[in-house]
C-alpha atoms as an extended CHARMM CRD file, in Angstrom:
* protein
*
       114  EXT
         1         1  UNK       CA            106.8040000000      128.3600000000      185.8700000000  PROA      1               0.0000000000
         2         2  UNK       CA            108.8780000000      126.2410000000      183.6910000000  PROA      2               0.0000000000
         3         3  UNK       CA            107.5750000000      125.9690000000      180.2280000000  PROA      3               0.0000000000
         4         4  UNK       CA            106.1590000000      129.2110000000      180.3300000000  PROA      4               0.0000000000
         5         5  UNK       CA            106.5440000000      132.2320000000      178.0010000000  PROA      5               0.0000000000
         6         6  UNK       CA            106.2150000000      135.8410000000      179.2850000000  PROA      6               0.0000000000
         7         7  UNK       CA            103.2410000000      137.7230000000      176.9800000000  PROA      7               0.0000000000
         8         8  UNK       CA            102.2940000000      141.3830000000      177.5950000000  PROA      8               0.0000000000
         9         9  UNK       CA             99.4770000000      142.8840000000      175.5300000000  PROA      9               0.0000000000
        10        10  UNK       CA             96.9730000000      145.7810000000      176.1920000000  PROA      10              0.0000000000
        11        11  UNK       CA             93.1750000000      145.3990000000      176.7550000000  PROA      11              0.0000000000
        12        12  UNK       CA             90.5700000000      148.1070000000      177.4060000000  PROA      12              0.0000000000
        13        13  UNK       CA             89.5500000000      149.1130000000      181.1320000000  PROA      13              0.0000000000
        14        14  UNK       CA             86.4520000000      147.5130000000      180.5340000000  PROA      14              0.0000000000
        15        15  UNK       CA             87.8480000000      144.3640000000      179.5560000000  PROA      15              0.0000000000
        16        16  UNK       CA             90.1080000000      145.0940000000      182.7170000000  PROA      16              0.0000000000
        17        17  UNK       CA             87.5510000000      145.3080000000      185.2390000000  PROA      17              0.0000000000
        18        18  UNK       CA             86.0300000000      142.2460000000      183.5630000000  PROA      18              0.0000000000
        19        19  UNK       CA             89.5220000000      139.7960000000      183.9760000000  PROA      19              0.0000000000
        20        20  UNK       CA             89.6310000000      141.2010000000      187.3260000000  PROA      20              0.0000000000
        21        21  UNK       CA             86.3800000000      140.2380000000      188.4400000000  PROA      21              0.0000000000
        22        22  UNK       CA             86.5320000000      136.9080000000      187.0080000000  PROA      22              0.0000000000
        23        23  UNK       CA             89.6500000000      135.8290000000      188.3320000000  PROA      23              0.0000000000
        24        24  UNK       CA             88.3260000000      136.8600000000      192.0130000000  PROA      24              0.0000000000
        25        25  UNK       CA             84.9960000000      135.0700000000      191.2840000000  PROA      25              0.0000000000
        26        26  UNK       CA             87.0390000000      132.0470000000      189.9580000000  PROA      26              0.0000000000
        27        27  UNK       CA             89.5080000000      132.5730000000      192.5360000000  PROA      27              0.0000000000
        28        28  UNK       CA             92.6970000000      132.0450000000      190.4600000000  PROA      28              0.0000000000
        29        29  UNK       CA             94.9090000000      134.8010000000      188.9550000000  PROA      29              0.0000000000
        30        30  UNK       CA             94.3050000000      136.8230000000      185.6150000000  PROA      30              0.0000000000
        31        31  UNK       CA             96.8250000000      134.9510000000      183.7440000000  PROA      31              0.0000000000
        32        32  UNK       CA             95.4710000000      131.6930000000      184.5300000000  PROA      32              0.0000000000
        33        33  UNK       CA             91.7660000000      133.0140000000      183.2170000000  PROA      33              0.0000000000
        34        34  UNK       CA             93.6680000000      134.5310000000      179.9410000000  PROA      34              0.0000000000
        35        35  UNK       CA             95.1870000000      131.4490000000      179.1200000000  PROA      35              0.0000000000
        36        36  UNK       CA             91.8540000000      130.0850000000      179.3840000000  PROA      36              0.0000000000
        37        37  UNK       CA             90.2120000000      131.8910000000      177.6250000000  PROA      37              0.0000000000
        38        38  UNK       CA             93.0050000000      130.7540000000      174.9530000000  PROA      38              0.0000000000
        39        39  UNK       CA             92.6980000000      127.1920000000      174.9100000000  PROA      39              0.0000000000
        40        40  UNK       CA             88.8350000000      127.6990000000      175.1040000000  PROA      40              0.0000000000
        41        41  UNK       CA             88.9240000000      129.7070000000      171.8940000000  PROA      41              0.0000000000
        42        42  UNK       CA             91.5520000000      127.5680000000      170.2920000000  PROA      42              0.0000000000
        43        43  UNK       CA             89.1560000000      124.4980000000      171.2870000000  PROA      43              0.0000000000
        44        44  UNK       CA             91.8160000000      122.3040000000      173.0710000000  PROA      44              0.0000000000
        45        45  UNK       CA             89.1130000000      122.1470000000      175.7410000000  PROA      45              0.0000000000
        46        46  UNK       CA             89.3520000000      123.1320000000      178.9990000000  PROA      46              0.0000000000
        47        47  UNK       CA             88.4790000000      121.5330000000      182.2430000000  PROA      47              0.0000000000
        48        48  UNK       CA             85.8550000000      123.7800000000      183.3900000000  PROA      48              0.0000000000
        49        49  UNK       CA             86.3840000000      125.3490000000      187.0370000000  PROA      49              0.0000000000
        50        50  UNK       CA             83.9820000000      124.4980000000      189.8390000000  PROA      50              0.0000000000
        51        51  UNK       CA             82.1310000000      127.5440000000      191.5240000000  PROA      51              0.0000000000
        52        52  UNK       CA             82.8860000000      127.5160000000      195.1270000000  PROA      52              0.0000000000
        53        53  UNK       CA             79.4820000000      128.8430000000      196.2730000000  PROA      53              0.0000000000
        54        54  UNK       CA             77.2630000000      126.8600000000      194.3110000000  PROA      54              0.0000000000
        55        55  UNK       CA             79.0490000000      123.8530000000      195.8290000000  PROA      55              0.0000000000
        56        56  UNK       CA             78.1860000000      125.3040000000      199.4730000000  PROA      56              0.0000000000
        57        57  UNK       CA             74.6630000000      125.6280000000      198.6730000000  PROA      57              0.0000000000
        58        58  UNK       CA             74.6380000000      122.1600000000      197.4710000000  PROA      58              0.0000000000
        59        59  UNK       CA             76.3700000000      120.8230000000      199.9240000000  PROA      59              0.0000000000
        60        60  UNK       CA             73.7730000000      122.4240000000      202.4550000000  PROA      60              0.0000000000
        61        61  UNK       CA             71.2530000000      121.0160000000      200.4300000000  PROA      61              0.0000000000
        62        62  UNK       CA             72.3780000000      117.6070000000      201.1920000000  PROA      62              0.0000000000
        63        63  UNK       CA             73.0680000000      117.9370000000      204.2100000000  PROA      63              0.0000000000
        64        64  UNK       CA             69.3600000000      119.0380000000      204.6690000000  PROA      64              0.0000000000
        65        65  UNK       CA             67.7410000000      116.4770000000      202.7570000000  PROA      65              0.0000000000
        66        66  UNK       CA             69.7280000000      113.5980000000      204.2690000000  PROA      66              0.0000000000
        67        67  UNK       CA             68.1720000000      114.5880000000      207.5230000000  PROA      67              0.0000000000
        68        68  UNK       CA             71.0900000000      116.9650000000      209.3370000000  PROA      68              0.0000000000
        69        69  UNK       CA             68.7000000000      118.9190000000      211.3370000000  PROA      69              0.0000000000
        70        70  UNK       CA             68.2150000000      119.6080000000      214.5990000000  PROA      70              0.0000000000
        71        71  UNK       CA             67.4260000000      117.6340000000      217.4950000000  PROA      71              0.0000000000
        72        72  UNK       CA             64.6080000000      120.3160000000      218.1600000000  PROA      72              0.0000000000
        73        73  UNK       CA             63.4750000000      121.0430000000      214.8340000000  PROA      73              0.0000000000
        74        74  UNK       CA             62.9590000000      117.5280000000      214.0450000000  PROA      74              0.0000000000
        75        75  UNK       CA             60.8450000000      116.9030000000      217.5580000000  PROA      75              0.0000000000
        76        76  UNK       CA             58.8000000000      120.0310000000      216.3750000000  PROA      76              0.0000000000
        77        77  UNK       CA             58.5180000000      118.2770000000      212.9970000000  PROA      77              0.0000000000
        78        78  UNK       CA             57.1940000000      115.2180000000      214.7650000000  PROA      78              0.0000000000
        79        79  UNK       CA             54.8670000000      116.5200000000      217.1690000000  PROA      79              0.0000000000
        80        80  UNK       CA             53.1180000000      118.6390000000      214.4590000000  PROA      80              0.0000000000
        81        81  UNK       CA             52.7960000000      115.4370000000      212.9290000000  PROA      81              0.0000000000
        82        82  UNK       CA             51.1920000000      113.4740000000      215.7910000000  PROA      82              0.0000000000
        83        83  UNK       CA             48.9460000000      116.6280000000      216.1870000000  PROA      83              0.0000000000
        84        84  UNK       CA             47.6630000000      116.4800000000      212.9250000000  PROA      84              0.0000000000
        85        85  UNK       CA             47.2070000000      112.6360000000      213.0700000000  PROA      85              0.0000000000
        86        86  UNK       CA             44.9200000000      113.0720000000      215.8280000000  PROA      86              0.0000000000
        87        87  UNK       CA             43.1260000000      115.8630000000      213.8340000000  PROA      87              0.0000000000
        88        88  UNK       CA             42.2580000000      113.6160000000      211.1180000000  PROA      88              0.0000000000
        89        89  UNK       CA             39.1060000000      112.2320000000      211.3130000000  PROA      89              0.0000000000
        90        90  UNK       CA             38.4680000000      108.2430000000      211.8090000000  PROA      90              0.0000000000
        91        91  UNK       CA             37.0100000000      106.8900000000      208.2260000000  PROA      91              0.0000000000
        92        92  UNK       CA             34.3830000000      104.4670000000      208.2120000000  PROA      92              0.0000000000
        93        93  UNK       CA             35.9660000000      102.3770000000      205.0890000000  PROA      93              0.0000000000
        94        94  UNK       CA             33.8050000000       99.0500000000      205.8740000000  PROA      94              0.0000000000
        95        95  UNK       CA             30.5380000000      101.5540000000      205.6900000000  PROA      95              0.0000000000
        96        96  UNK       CA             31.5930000000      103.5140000000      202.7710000000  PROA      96              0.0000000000
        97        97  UNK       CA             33.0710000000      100.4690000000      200.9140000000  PROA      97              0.0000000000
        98        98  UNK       CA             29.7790000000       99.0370000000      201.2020000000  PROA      98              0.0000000000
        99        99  UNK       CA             27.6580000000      101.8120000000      200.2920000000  PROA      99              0.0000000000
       100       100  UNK       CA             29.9950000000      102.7170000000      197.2100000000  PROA      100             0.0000000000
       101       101  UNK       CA             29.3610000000       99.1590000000      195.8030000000  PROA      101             0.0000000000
       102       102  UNK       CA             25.5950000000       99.4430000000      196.6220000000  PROA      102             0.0000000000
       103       103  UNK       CA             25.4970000000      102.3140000000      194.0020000000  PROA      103             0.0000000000
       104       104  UNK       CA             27.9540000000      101.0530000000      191.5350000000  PROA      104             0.0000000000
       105       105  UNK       CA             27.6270000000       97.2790000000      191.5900000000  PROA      105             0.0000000000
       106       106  UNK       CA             31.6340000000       96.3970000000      191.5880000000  PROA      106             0.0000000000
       107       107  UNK       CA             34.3060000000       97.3770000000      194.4370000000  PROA      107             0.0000000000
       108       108  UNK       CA             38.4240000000       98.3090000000      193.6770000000  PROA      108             0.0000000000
       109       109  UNK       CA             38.9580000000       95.3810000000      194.6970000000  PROA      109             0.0000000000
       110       110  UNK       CA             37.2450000000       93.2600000000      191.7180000000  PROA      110             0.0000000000
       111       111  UNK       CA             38.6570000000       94.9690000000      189.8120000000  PROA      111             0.0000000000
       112       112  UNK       CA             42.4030000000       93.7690000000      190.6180000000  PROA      112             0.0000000000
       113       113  UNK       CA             40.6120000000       90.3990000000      190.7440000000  PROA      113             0.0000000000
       114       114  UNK       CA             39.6620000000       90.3070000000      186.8680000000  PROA      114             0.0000000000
């Protein structure tokens, strides 16, 4: 701890419990959070402390969305899938194409042609 100075002062117990908890959430010791708290309110600026948890959960989140599932989970995905493929009824675009422009006189596609 070179460079260091040795301070003891008195807070309240609530302001105990409070440093306490802190630190433990932060997971780095009370004197590290009080001197802090110090540069914070002197505005030297202080490189703000990454919460552990909230980088697991985004980590998982990654990790789900970049397609880290299960063998089985993703064969479930893609049979539901198929199932519902088959489920969908066949359109009859030619037919309805033709009857839409019956009643309206123009198609999409003239439209992306003018």
């Amino acid at each position: 701890m070179p460079g260091m100075v040795r301070k003891q002062f008195y807070v309240e117990p609530r302001q105990d419990a409070l440093l306490k908890q802190q630190a433990k959430d932060l997971g780095i010791t009370e004197a590290e959070l009080v001197r802090e708290a110090l540069d914070a309110y002197a505005g030297e600026g202080v490189t703000p402390r990454l919460d552990p948890a909230a980088w697991q959960r985004e980590k998982a989140f990654i990790e789900a969305r970049a397609g880290k599932v299960s063998v089985a989970a993703r064969d479930t995905w893609k049979a539901q899938m198929a199932k519902h493929a088959e489920d969908v009824p066949a359109r009859e675009d030619a037919k309805a194409g033709e009857a839409a422009k019956a009643k309206r006189g123009w198609t999409r596609d003239d439209l992306h042609e003018r």
